[in-house]
C-alpha positions as CSV (number, residue, x, y, z in Angstrom):
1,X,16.8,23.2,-15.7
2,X,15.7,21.9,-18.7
3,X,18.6,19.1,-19.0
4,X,18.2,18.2,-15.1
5,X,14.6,17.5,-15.7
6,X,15.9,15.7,-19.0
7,X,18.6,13.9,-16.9
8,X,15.6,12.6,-14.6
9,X,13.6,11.1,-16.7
10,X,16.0,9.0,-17.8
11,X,16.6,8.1,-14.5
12,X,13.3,7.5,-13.6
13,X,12.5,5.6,-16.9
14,X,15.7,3.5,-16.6
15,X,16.0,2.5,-12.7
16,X,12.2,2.5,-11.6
17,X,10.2,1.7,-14.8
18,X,13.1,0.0,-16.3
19,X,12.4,0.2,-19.6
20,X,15.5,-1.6,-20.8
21,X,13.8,-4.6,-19.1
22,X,10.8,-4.4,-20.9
23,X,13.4,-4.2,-24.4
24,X,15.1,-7.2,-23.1
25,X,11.7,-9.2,-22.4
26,X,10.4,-7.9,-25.4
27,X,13.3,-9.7,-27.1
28,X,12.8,-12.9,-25.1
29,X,9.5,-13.3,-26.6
30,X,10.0,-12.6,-30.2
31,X,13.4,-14.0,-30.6
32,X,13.4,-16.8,-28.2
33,X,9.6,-18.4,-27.7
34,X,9.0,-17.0,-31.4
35,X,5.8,-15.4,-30.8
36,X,4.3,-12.1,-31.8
37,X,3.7,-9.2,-29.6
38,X,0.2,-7.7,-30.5
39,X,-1.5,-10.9,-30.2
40,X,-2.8,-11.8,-27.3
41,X,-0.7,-14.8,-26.2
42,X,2.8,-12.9,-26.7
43,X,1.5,-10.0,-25.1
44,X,0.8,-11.7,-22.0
45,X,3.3,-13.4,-21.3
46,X,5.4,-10.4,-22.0
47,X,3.5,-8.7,-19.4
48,X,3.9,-11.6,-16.8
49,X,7.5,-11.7,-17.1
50,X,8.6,-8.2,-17.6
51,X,6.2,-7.1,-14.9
52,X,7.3,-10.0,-12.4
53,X,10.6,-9.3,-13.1
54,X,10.5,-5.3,-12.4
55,X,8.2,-5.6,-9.0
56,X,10.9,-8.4,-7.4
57,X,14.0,-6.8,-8.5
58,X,12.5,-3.5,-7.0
59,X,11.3,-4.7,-4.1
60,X,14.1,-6.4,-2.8
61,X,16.2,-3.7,-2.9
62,X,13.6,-1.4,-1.9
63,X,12.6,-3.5,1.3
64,X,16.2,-4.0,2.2
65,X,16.8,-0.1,2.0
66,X,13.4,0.4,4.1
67,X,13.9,-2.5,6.7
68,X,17.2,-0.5,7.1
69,X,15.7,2.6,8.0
70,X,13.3,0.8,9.9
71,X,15.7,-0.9,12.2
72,X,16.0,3.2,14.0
73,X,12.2,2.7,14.5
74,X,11.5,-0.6,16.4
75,X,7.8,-0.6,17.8
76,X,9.3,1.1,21.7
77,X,10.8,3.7,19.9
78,X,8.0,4.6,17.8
79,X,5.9,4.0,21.0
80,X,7.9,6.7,23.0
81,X,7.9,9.2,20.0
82,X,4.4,9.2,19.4
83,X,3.9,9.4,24.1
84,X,5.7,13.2,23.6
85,X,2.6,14.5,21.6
86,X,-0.9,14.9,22.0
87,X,-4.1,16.4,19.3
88,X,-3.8,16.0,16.2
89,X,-0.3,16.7,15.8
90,X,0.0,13.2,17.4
91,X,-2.3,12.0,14.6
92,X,0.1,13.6,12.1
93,X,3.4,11.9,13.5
94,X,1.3,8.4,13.8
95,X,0.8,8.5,10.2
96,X,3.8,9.7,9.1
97,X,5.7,7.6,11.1
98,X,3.2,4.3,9.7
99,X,5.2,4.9,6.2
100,X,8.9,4.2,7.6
101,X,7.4,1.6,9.8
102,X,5.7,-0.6,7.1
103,X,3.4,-3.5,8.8
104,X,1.0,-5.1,6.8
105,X,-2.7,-4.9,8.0
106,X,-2.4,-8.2,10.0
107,X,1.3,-7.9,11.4
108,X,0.1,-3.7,12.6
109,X,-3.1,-5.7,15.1
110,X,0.1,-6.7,17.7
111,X,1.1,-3.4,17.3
112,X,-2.3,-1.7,17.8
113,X,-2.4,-3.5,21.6
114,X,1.2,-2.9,22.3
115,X,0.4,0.9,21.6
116,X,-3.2,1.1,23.6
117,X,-1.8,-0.9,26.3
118,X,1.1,1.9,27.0
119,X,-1.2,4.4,27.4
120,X,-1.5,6.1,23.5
121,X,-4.8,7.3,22.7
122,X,-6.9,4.9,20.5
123,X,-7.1,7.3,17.9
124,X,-3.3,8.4,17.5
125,X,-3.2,4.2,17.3
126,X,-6.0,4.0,14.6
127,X,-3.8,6.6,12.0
128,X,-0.3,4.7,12.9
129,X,-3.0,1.2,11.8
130,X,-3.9,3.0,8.9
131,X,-1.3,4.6,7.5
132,X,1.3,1.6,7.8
133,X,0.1,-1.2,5.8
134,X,-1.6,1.6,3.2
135,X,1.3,3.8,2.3
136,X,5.2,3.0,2.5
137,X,8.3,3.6,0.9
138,X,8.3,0.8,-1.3
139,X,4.5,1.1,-2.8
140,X,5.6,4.5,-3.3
141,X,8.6,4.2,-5.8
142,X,6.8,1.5,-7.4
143,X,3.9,3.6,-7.8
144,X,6.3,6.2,-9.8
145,X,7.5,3.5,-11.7
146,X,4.4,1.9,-12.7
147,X,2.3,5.4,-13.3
148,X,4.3,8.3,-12.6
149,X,5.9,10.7,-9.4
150,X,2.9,13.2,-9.6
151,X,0.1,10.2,-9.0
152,X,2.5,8.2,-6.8
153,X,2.9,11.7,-4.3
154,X,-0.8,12.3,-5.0
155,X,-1.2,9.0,-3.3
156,X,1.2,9.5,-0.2
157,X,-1.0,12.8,0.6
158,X,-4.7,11.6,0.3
159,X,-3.2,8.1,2.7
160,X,-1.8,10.6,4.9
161,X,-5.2,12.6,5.5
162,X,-6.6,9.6,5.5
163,X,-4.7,8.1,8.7
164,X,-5.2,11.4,10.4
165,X,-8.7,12.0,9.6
166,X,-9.5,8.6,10.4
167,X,-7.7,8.7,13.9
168,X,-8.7,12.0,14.7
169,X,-12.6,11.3,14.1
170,X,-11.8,8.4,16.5
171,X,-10.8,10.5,19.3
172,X,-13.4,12.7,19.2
173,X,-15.9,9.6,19.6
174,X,-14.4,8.8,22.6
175,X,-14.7,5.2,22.0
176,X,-11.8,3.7,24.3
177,X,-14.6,1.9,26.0
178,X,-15.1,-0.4,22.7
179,X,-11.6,-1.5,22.9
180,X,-11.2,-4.7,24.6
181,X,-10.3,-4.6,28.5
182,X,-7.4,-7.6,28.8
183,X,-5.8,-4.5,26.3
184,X,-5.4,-1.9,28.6
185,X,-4.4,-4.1,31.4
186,X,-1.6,-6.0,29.5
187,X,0.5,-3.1,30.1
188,X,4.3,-3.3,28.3
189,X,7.9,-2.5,29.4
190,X,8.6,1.1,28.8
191,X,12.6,0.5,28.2
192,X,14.2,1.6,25.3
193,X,14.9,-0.4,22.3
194,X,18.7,-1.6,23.0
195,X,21.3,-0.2,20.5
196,X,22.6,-2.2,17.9
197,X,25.3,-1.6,15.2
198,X,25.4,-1.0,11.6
199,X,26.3,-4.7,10.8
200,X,22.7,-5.9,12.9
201,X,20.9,-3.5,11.2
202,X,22.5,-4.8,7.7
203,X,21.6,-8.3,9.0
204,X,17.7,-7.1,10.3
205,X,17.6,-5.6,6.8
206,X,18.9,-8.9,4.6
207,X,16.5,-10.4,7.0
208,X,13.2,-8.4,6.3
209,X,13.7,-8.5,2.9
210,X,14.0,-12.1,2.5
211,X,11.1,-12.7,4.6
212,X,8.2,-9.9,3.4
213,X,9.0,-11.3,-0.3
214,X,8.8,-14.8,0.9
215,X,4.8,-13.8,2.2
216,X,4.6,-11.6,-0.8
217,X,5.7,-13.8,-3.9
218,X,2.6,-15.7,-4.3
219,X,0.1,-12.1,-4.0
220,X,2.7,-10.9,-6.5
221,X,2.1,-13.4,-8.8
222,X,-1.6,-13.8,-8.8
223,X,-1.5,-10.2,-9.3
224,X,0.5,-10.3,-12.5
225,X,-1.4,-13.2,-13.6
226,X,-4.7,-11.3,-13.4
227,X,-2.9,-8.2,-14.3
228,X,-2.1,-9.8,-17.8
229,X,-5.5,-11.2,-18.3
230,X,-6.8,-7.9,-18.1
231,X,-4.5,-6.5,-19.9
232,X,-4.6,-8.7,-23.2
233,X,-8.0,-11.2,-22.8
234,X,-10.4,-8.8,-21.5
235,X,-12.2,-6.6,-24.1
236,X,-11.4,-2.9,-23.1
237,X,-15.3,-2.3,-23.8
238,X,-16.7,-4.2,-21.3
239,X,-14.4,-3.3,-18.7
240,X,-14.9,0.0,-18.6
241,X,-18.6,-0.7,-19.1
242,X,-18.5,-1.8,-15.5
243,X,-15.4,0.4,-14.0
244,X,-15.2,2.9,-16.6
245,X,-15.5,6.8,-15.2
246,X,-18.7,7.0,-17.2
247,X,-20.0,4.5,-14.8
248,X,-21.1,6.5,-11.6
249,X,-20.9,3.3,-9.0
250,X,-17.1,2.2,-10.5
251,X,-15.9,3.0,-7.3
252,X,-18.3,1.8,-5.1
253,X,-18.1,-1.1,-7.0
254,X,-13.9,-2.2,-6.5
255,X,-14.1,-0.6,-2.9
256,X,-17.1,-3.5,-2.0
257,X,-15.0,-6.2,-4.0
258,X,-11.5,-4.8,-2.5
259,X,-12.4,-5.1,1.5
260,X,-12.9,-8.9,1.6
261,X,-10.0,-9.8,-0.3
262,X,-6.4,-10.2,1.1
263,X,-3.3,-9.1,-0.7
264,X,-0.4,-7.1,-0.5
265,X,-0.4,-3.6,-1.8
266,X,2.7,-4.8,-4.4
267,X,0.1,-7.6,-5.8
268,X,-2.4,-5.4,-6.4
269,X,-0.3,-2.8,-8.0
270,X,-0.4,-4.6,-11.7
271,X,-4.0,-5.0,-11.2
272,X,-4.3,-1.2,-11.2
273,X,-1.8,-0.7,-14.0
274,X,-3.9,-3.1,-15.8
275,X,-7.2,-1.6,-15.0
276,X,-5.7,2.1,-16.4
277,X,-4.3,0.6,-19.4
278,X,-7.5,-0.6,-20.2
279,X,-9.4,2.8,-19.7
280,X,-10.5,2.4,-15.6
281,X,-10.2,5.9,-14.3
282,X,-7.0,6.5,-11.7
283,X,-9.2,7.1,-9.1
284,X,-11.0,3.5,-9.1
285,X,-7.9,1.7,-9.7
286,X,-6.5,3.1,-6.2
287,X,-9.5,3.0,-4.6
288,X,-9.3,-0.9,-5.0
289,X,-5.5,-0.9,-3.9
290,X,-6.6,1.0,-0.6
291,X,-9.5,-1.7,-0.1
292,X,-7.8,-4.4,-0.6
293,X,-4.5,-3.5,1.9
294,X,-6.4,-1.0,4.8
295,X,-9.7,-3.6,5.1
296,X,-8.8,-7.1,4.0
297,X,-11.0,-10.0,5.8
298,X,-7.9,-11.4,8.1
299,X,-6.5,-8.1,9.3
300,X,-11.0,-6.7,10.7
301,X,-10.9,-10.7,11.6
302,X,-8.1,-9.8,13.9
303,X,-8.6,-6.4,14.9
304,X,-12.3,-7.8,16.2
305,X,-10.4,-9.5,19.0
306,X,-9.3,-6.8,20.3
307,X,-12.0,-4.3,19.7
308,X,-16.0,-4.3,20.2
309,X,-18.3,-4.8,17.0
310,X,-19.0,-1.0,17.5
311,X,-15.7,0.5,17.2
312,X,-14.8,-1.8,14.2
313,X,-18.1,-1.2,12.1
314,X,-17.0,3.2,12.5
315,X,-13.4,2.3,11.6
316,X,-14.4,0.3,8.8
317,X,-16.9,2.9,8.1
318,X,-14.8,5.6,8.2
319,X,-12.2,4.4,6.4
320,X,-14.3,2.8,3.3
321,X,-16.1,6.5,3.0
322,X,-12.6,8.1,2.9
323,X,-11.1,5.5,0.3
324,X,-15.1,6.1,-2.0
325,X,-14.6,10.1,-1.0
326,X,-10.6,9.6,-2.8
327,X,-11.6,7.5,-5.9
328,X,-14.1,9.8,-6.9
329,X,-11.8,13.0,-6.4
330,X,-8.9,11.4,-8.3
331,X,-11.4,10.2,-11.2
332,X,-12.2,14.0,-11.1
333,X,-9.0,15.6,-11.3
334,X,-6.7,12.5,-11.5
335,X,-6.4,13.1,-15.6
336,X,-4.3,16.2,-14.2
337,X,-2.2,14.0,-13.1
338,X,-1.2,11.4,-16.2
């Protein structure tokens, strides 16, 4: 048992946190630009390039895998799944079904009305609109190789209640009135998504990767780029002055900043590795990941067409109280988990 577990570690610090990258970068700057690692300068761009480096080689072959999969769930097939259950058990499939299905929070609004408008309850809707730009494949194994598999599962279970509680609250408000009319009435084909063969889905899959890091790239490097100023310009004092765990609002405080800002979930990730580094607690560093990819601006700009000012103040209600209610239990018990 004890050389399995051996065996995977290695694994898992060799293919996801590829540490022989961060040797090789480490290299690069000392041997190559001729600069020094603990200072400040050196140390930054060692963290811009190695981290760069890791997030696009993982992601495009993470994304290629995932679009893969994804290809057996187009949008009418996850559509008829989700029209064989009803309760909360719908709730449960919606969300799980949101992580092999990965929109972001804009691209999941066309989803939203194709869903209402064939008849799916607003609520089993709402966890799918959750869950799918929140927690995916992808943000998952880079989780585990940025923190660890025990933080990176952590944060697949509390998304996952999230979506359901979220949706589920919904239906109970009964609040189909709020939605939009021209949503129910734009009713859609009920055929089946035509078969294709493994060479399409190959092809789908080259495609979707090439495309999501095409919109990604630039989120990915702001992130890195703030990242590294965190991690080497910022004085670890006053940092966790203001989102250290000994400050009671911390995660109040990245929630608020995190809703109107727009970014991909793999931009914001060396944000949060910088923030931990520097002594922010787990649990505030995800809460602002969760902010910033289930609330951005564009994606409550866009879900307000289709939905009254009522039914998207509770959503964003519910939702910001469940990502506070999460920040604050993994700042609790997160150390558990490092």
């Amino acid at each position: 048992m004890n050389l399995l577990i051996s065996f995977l570690s290695i694994l898992n610090n060799q293919l996801l946190k590829m540490e022989w990258l961060d040797q090789l970068i480490q290299v690069l700057v000392e041997r190559v630009f001729g600069l020094d690692m603990s200072n400040r300068l050196g140390g930054s761009i060692h963290f811009f390039i190695y981290d760069t480096a890791k997030i696009f080689i993982l992601l495009s072959v993470l994304i290629f895998v995932i679009s893969f999969i994804q290809s057996y769930f187009p949008p009418e097939r996850t559509r008829a799944i989700l029209g064989r259950v009803n309760g909360i058990i719908a709730n449960v499939l919606a969300a799980l079904l949101g992580t092999v299905t990965p929109f972001c929070s804009c691209s999941s609004i066309p989803l939203f009305i194709g869903f209402t408008s064939a008849g799916l309850p607003i609520g089993v809707t709402f966890s799918f609109l959750i869950s799918s730009p929140l927690v995916d494949l992808a943000s998952i194994l880079l989780l585990a190789g940025i923190f660890n598999w025990k933080i990176a599962l952590a944060y697949v279970v509390v998304g996952l209640v999230l979506a359901v509680t979220g949706g589920t609250v919904i239906s109970k408000l009964r609040l189909e009135k709020y939605v939009e009319p021209f949503v129910f009435s734009n009713r859609m084909a009920a055929a089946g998504a035509p078969q294709i063969n493994r060479s399409a889905r190959l092809a789908f899959a080259r495609e979707q990767a090439s495309e999501i890091i095409h919109k990604v790239w630039p989120y990915i490097l702001i992130g890195v780029a703030i990242g590294a100023l965190i991690h080497n310009w910022i004085p670890e004092n006053i940092i966790t002055a203001v989102l250290g765990i000994k400050n009671t609002f911390s995660v109040l405080i990245v929630t608020l900043i995190g809703i109107p800002m727009y970014a991909d979930i793999f931009g914001t990730l060396p944000v949060a590795e910088a923030l931990v580094a520097k002594g922010v607690g787990i649990g505030t560093a995800l809460s602002f990941m969760m902010a910033v990819t289930a609330l951005s601006l564009p994606s409550m700009i866009l879900l307000k067409k289709v939905v009254k000012t009522k039914l998207l103040v509770i959503f964003v209600g519910i939702v910001t109280l469940g990502i506070i209610v999460i920040g604050y239990l993994f700042n609790a018990f997160g150390y558990r988990l490092i």
